[in-house]
N, C-alpha and C positions, 0 to 999 in steps of 0.2 A: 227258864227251861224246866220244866216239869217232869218229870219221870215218872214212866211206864213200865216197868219189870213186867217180862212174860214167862219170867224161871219160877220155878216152885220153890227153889230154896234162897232166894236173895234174903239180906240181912235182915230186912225189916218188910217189906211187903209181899215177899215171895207167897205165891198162890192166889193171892189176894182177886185176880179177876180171870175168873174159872170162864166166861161166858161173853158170849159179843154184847150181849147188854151190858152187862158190868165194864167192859173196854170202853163201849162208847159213852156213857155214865160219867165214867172217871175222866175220860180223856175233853168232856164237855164241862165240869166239874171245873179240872185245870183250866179250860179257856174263857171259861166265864169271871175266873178269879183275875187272871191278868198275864196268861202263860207266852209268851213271845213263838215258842218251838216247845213241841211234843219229842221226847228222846225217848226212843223205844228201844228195849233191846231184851234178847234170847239167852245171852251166855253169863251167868254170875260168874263178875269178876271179885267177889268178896274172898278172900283170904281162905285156902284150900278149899274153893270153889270144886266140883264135879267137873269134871271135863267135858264137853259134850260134843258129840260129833258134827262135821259141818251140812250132813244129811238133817241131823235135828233139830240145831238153829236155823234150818232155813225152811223146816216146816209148821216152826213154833212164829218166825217172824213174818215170812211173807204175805199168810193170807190177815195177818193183821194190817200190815201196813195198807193193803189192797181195801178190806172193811174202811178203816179210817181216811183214805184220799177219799173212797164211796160217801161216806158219811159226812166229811168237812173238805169240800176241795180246795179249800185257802188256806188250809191246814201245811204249815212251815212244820215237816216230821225228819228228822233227827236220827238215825240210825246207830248205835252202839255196836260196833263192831269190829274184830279185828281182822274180818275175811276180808279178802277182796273178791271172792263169786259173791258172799251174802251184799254186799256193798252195791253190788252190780245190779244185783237180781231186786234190790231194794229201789234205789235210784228211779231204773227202770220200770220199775212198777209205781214212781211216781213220789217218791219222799225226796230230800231237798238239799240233805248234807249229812257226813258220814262223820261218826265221831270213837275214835281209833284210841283205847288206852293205852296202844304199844309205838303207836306214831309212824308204824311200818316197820317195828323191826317184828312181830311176827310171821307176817306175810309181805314175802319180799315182790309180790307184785301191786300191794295193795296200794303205795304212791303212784306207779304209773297208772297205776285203773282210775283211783278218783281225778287222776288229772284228765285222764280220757274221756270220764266223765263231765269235767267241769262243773265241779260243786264247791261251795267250802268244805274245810277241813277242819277238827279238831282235833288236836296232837298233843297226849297226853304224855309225865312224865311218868317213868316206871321202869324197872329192872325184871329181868326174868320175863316168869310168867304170873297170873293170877294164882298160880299151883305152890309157886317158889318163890314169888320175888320178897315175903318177908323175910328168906335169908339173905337177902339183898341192903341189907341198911347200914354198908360199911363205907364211909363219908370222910374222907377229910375236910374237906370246906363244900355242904351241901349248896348253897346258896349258884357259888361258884360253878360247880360241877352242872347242876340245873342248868345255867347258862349257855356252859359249852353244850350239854346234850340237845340244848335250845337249836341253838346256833348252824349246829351239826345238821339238824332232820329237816330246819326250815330251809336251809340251801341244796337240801335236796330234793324236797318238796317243789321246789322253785324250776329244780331243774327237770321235771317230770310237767311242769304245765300247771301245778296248783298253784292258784292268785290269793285267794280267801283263806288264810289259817287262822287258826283261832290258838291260843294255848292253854293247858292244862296244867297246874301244878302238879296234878296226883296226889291230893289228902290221901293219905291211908294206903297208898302202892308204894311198896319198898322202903317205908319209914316208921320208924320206932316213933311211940308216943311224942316223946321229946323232940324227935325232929321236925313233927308236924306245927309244935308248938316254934320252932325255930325259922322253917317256910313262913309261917304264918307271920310272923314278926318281922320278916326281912320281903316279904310278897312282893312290894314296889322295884323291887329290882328286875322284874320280867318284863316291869315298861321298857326295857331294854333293847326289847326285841321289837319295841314297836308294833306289836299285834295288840288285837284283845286279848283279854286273859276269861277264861273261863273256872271258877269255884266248885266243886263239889264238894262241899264238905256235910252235905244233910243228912243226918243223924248217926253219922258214923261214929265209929269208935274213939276216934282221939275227946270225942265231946262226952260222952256217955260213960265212958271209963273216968276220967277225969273228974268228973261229976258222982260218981260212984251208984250210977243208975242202967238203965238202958235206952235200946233204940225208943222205945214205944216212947220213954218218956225223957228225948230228948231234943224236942223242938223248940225247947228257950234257949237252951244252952247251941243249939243250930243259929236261933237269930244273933246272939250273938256275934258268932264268927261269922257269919253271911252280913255282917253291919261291921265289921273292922276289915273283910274283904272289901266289899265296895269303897270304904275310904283308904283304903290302898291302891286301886283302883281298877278292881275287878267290871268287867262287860257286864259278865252273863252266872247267874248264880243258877247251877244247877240244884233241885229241891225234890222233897215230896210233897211241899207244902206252898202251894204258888200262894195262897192268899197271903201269910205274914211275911214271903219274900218279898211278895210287892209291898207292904208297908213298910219292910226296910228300904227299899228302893225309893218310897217316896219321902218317907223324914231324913232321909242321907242327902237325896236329889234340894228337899228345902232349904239345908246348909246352905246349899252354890249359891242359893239365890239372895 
């Protein structure tokens, strides 16, 4: 899954594609590398992210999604979002599956719409909000808790009409360094749930800090944990960087064989 930020201030790409040729560029760029789903989205959820109104996000995302079904209509697009009007207004103009950091507890109508819908789902974990949830990383037993909150949203999911869920760990929503590095260590425990699991962990902070560098320059230390997720047994590795995703994807996949 490739990422597309349309916010000007996201951690590492924010601004970056000011113009429709640059969107379509990039987004051709990603699918020539070996991208599965284009995940577009409006609202930076990076750690005291801007807030931004749902008139804003939905004038930042929808004529994009509209350009990109124009420009690739086989194009599998991805929507990042915790609305359910943005989710609606998306779908409907033609993208494929809604991918929610809050799982629904933002927006309390947002499991019944994508099920109204009939999309997949991706259901991320996370406390709070993008504004507040790093005061959120008080855990007795995170592995566990992940479970239950697992547990919890996918039978409610179920009860609204969603078939397709995917799950999200949440690298870097509501967990301290260390907890990330303890997710990361215990991962195989979300086969639990019996969905796919979906990764984001591309260039964020638990890998950059740790390294004692930045985003810009932390795309090794990305393959890395994007190569110990899959042999955990991660689906779908969300990235900035589709070309060396897919090379972990295919020296992991040569292991099975």
């Amino acid at each position: 899954m490739g990422i597309l930020n349309l916010t000007p201030d996201s951690f590492y790409d924010g601004g970056s594609y000011k113009n429709e040729t640059d969107i379509i560029n990039q987004v051709e760029h990603m699918l020539n590398a070996g991208a599965t789903f284009i995940d577009v989205g409006a609202y930076s959820s990076r750690p005291d992210a801007e807030h931004v109104s749902e008139a804003e996000e939905l004038s930042r995302i929808l004529p994009v999604v509209e350009l990109l079904i124009d420009a690739f209509p086989e194009l599998i697009l991805s929507i990042d979002t915790f609305r359910s009007t943005i989710a609606k207004a998306c779908i409907e103009a033609g993208a494929a599956m809604i991918n929610d950091i809050s799982a629904g507890l933002l927006d309390e109508d947002m499991l019944e719409t994508v099920g109204a819908l009939k999309v997949p789902y991706i259901m991320m974990h996370m406390r709070g909000t993008p504004q507040t949830m790093q005061q959120h990383t008080d855990y007795n037993d995170l592995p566990k808790e992940m479970l239950f909150y697992f547990s919890e949203r996918i039978a409610l999911a179920r009860q609204h009409g969603i078939m397709d869920i995917v799950v999200d760990p949440g690298f870097g929503f509501s967990k301290t360094l260390q907890q990330n590095f303890e997710l990361l260590n215990t991962l195989e425990l979300l086969k639990i749930t019996d969905l796919p699991m979906l990764v984001g962990a591309s260039r964020k902070s638990m890998i950059y800090k740790t390294l004692n560098t930045s985003a810009k320059h932390a795309l090794n230390g990305t393959t890395v944990i994007n190569t110990i997720s899959l042999q955990k047994g991660t689906s779908i590795l969300r990235v900035h960087d589709v070309k060396e995703a897919m090379e972990c994807i295919t020296l992991v996949n040569a292991l099975k064989h």
